[in-house]
C-alpha positions in Angstrom: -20.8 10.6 9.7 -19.9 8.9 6.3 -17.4 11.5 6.0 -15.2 10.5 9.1 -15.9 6.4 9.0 -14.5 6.8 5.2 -11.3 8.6 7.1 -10.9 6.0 9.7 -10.8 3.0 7.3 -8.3 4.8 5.5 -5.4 5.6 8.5 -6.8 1.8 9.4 -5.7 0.2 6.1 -2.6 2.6 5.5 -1.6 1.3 9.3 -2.4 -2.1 8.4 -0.4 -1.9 5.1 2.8 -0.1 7.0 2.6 -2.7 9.4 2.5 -5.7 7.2 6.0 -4.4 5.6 7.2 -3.5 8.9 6.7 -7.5 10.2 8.4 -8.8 6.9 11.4 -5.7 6.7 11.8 -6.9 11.0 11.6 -10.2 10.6 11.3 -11.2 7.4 8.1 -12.4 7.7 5.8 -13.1 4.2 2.3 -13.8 5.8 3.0 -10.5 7.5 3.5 -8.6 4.3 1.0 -10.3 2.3 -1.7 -10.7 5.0 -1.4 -6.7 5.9 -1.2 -5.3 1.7 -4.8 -7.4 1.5 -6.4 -6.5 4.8 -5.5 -3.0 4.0 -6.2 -2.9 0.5 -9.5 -4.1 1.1 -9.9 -1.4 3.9 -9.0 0.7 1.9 -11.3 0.1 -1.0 -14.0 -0.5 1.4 -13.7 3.6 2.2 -13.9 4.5 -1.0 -16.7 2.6 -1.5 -18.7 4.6 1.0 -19.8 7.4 -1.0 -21.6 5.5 -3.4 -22.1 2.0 -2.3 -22.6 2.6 1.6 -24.2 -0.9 2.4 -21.5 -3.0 0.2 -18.7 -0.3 1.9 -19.8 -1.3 5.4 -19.9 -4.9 5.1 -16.5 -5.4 3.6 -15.1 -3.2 6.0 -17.0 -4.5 9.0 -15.7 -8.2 7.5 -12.2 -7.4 7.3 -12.3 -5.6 10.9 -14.1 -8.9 12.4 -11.2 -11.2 10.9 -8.0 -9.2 11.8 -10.0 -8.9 15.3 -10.1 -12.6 15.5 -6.8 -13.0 14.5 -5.6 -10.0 16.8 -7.4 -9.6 19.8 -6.6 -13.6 21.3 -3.1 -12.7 20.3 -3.1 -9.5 23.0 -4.6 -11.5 25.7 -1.9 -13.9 25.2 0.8 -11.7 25.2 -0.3 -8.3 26.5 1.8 -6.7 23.8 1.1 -3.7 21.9 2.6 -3.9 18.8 1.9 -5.3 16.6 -1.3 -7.2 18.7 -2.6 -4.6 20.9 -2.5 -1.6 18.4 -4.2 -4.2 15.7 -6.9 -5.1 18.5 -7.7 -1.4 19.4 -7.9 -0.6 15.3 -10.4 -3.5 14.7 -12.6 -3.1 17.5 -13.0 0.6 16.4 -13.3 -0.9 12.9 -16.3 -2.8 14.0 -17.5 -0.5 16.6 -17.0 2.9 13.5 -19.0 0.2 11.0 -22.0 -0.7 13.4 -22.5 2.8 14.2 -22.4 4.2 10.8 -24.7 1.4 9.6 -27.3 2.0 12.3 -27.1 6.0 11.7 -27.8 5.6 7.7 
């Protein structure tokens, strides 16, 4: 199980990181550039903290999915569109949903 959560926080924060350079290339947009390289950096490291450090792994990456959820998911609602919003909401609530999971199976 480790094995595949460590895999999903990985796409998550190399999607997060793409689309934070995406949002500043389109529309020139700092918060989105800067916002994305440290959501996904810390995705990222939370992965490859999982190995070792599953607990501390699982928190940061559960954090960092509850925050771009909060920021995200309101956002859809509002605007029922997919990108950047809807793709972000679908990725955090899997976030959350891969982090519960995987803390409740260890």
């Amino acid at each position: 199980m480790t094995g595949a959560v460590k895999i999903y926080f990985i796409v998550f924060g190399v999607l997060t990181i793409v689309g934070g350079i995406i949002g500043y290339v389109s529309k020139g947009s700092v918060p989105s550039i800067v916002a994305g390289s440290i959501s996904g950096i810390l995705l990222l490291a939370a992965a490859f903290l999982l190995p070792q450090h599953h607990t501390a792994g699982l928190v940061l990456a559960l954090i960092v999915s509850l925050l771009l959820a909060a920021q995200f998911v309101p956002k859809f609602f509002a605007t029922w569109k997919m990108m950047p919003a809807g793709m972000m909401s679908i990725l955090s609530v899997l976030g959350i949903v891969a982090a519960v999971v995987s803390w409740l199976r260890k």
